[in-house]
N, C-alpha and C positions, 0 to 999 in steps of 0.2 A: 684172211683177216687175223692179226697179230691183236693177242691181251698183253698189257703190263701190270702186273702189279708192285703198286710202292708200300711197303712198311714203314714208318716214322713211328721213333720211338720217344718220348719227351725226354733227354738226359737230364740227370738231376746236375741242379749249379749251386744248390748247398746240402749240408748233408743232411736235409731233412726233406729233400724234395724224393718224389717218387719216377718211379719211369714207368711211361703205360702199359700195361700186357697188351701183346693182339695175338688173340687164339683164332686159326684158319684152318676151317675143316671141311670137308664137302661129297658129293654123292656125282659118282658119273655111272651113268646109265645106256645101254644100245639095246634097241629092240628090232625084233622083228613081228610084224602085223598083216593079220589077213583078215577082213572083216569081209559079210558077205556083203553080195553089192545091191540090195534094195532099195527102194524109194522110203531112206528112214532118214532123221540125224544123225543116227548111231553109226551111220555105215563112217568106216575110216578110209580115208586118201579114196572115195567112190570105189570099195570093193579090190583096189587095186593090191596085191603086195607089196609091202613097200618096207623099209628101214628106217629106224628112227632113233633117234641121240637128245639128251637130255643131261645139263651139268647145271648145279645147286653147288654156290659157294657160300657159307657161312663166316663172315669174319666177325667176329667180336673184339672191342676193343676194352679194356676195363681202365679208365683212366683212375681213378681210389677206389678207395673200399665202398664206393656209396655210388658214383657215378660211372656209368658206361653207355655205347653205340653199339647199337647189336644188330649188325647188318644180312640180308640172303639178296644174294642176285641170282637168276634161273636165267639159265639162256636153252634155247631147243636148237632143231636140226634149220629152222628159218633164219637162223645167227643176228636172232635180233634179241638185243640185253633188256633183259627187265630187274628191275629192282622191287623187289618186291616189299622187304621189311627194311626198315631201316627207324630205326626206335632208340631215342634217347633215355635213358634208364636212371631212375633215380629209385635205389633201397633205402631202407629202413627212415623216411623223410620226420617220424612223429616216434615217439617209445613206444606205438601201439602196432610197430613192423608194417605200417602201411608204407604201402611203395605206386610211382609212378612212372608212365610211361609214358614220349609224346611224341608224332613225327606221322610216318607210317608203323603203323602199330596193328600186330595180329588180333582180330577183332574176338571177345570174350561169349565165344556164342558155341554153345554144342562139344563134342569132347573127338573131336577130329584129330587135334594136335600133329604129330609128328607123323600121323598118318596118311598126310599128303604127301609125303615125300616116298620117292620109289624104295626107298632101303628098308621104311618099317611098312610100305604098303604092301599086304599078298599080290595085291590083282595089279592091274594097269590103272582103272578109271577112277576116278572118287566117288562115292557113293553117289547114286540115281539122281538121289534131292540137292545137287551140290552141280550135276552135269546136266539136268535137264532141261532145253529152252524151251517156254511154253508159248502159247497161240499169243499172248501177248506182246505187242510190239515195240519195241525198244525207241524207236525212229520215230513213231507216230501214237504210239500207247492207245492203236486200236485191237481191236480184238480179234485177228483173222485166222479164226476156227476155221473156214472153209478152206482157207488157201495153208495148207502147208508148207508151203517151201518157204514161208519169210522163216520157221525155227531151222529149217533144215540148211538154209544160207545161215545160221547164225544169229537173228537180230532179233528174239525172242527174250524176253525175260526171264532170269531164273530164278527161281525159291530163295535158293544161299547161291553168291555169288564165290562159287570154287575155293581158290584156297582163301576167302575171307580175311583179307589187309585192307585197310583204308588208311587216311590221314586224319587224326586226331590225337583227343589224349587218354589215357587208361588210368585210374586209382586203383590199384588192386591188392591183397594179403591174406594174412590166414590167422584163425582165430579158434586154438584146440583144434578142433575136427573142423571145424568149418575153413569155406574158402567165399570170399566174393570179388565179384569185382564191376566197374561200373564204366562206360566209357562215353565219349561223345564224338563223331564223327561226322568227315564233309558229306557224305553220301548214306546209306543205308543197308542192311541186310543181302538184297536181292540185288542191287544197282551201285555198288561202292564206287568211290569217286575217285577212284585212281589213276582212271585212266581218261578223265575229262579234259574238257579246255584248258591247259595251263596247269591243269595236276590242283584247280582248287574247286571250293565248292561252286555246282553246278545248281541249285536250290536253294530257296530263301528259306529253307527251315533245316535242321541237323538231324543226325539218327541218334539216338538213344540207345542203350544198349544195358541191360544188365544181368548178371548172373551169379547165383549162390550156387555152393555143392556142402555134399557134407561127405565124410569117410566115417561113418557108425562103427568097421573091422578091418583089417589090414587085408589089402586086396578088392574090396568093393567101396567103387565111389556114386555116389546118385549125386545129381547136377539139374536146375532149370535155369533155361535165358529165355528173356523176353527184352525183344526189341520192337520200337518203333521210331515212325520218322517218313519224311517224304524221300521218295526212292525214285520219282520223274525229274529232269532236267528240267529249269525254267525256262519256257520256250517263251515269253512275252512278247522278244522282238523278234519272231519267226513269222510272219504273217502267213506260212503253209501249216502251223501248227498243228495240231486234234484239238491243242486246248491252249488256244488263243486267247491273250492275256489273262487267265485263271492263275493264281497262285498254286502250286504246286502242294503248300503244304497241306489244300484241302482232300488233298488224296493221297492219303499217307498209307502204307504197311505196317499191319502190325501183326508178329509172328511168336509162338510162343513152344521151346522146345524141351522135351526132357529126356534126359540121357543118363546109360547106365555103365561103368567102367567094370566088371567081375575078374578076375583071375587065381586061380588055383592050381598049383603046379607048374603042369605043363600047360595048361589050359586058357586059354582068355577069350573072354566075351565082351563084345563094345556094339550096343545100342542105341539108337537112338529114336525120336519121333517126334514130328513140328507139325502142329497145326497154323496155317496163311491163311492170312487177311488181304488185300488189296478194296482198299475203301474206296469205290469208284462210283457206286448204285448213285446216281441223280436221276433226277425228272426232268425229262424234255427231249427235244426232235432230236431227230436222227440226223437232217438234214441241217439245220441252226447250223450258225457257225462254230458255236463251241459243242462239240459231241462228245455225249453223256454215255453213260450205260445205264439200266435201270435200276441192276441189282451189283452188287459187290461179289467179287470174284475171290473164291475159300480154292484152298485145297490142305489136303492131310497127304504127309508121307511120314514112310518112316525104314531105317534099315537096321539089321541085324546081320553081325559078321562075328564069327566063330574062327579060331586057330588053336591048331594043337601040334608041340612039337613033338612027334611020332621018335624020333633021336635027335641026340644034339646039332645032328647034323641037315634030318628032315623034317619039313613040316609041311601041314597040313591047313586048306582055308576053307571056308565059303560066307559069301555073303546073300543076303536077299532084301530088296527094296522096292517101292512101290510106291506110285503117288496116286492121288484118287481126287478128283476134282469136281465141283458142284455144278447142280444142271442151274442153264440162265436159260429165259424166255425173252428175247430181244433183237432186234437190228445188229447184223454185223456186216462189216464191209467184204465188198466178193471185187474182182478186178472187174466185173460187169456193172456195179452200184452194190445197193445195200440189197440183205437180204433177212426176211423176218427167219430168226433160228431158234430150236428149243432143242434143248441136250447139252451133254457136260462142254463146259467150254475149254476144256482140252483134252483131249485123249489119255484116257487113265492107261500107265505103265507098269510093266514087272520085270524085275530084272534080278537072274541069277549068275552068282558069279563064283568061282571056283579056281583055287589058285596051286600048287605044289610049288615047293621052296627046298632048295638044298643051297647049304654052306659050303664053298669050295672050301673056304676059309674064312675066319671071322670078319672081313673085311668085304669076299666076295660072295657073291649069292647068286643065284641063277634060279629062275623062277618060268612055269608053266600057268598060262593062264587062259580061262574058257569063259566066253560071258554070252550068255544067252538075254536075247530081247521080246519083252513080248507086249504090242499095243494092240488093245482093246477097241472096240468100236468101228472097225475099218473094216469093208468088205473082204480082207486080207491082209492076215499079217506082214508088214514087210521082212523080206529076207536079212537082217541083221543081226547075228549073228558075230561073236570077233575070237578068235585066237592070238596068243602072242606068247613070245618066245623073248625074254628080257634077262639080261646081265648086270648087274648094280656093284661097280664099288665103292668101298667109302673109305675117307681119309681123315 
């Protein structure tokens, strides 16, 4: 499979016209991976060895001083393109330096940032709360705590949906120390609508989204976001639905996160912690056509990741995260029928991760990384466990 890329530059046709910049930079990545082979989600390629490739293009284009398109497309070793950001940019719109953004747009929630991408991240994964599917189901938005494998296939709900893009618009600037920003999107938090019917909104309701920080000393930022919004697809005209003609937006997410940016020296710290909501708790049969839950589904995580560069040339990581989920009393569905269940409705996790970093040169990097799993509640932990051995250039 051949890429082309086209550059077009607007030539100026009087002498007062401009020509657009397009700034093109990007990260390529080869890894190799060994996870063990457990009955977990965590296990990668089922335990097998295997190699992996990762390319993150960034083009930006600046058409004036006020307007720009600020593009990333990610492709993996599957060679299937995704476009992730692609966000129409408008600065300084008011004298008060507010600025907007509108398209697909990186959603203003937690202090993640450039840390999704392989070049600034130590480890392989994204933090716990950002990779983990829970018992919740994506398909059918029942609750199948007993049956495993719907997260471990994939089609489980997550907390924060990974690298956090959707389609909307963003107001955002800064103000002295402060910063905020506010946006509105087709999808939500946990469920972004990116990747739905047609790339639009899949819900009759929007997510919501907003966040302040402030920087009180140079080097420490503290930051909260709070989002809500319905985060289920409107299944109306699904006659196999869970939730057969209910509007969607009665069972919305609302998620509320605070996070802490530290660095000193060589040193840097980046925290975070979200307490979820999922407003599901109704009254009524298990059996009815439209199936309820009784109570509303909580959980708390949170991570902390530490680096320090040991020489200019090595560094040092670990991170640790945890999610922890609330016990329900209720009917959940088993491939046999329903079953009455009491205990947390998803398996609390922990997860330690440890990463070494050397600079070949300021562009290359080559990193070691160890991630230990450990779920709670299971007659046995599964064997999950991952190593990996990753190369990152950047241009």
């Amino acid at each position: 499979m051949k890429y082309a890329l086209v550059f077009l530059c607007f030539l100026p046709v009087t002498a007062g016209s401009l020509c657009a910049q397009i700034e093109v930079t990007g990260q390529g990545s080869a890894a190799y991976v060994k996870s063990e082979s457990g009955f977990s989600q965590y296990v990668f390629d089922n335990g097998r060895p295997t190699f992996t490739w990762r390319f993150d293009l960034f083009a930006d284009a600046r058409i004036s001083d006020n307007f720009s398109i600020l593009t990333n497309t990610r492709i993996l070793q599957d060679e299937v393109i995704h476009l992730d950001y692609f966000a129409l940019r408008m600065t300084d719109i008011t004298s008060f330096g507010l600025n907007a953004q509108a398209g697909l747009i990186d959603l203003p929630f937690g202090n993640l940032g450039d840390r999704r991408f392989p070049a600034d991240n130590p480890f392989f994964n994204l933090p716990l709360m950002n990779e983990h599917l829970t018992s919740l189901c994506a398909s059918d938005y029942k609750l199948w705590v007993l049956v495993p494998q719907f997260a471990i296939q994939g089609d489980g709900v997550r907390l924060l949906d990974q690298g956090l893009y959707d389609l909307g618009v963003k107001l955002y600037g800064t103000a002295g120390i402060f910063e905020y920003a506010v946006a509105l999107t087709n999808g939500m938090i946990s469920e972004t609508g990116v990747y739905s019917a047609q790339g639009l909104n899949a819900n009759r309701g929007m997510g919501k989204i907003i966040r302040l920080a402030v920087t009180p000393m140079t080097g420490l930022t503290i930051g909260v976001s709070y989002a809500t919004g319905a985060f289920m697809d409107d299944q109306s005209n699904d006659s196999g639905s869970a939730f057969y003609k209910e509007d969607p937006t009665e069972y919305p997410q609302h998620i509320v996160m605070g996070d802490v940016d530290f660095s000193y020296g060589y040193f840097a710290l980046y925290a975070q912690a979200a307490y979820n909501r999922w407003q599901l708790g109704r009254t009524g049969d298990y059996e009815s056509a439209r199936w309820r839950l009784n109570e509303d589904l909580t959980a708390f995580a949170y991570s902390v990741e530490a680096r320090y560069a040991v020489t200019p040339r090595i560094s040092i990581a670990a991170r640790a995260g945890e999610l922890l989920f609330n016990s329900i009393s209720d009917f959940v569905p088993t491939f046999s029928g329903p079953v009455y269940y009491t205990g947390t409705w998803d398996h609390n996790t922990f997860r330690l991760e440890t990463g070494i970093g050397y600079h070949l040169s300021r562009e290359a990097l080559l990193k070691l990384v160890y991630e230990w799993n450990r779920t709670y509640g299971m007659p046995v932990d599964p064997e999950d466990d991952l190593f990996v051995i990753q190369t990152v250039f950047s241009f």
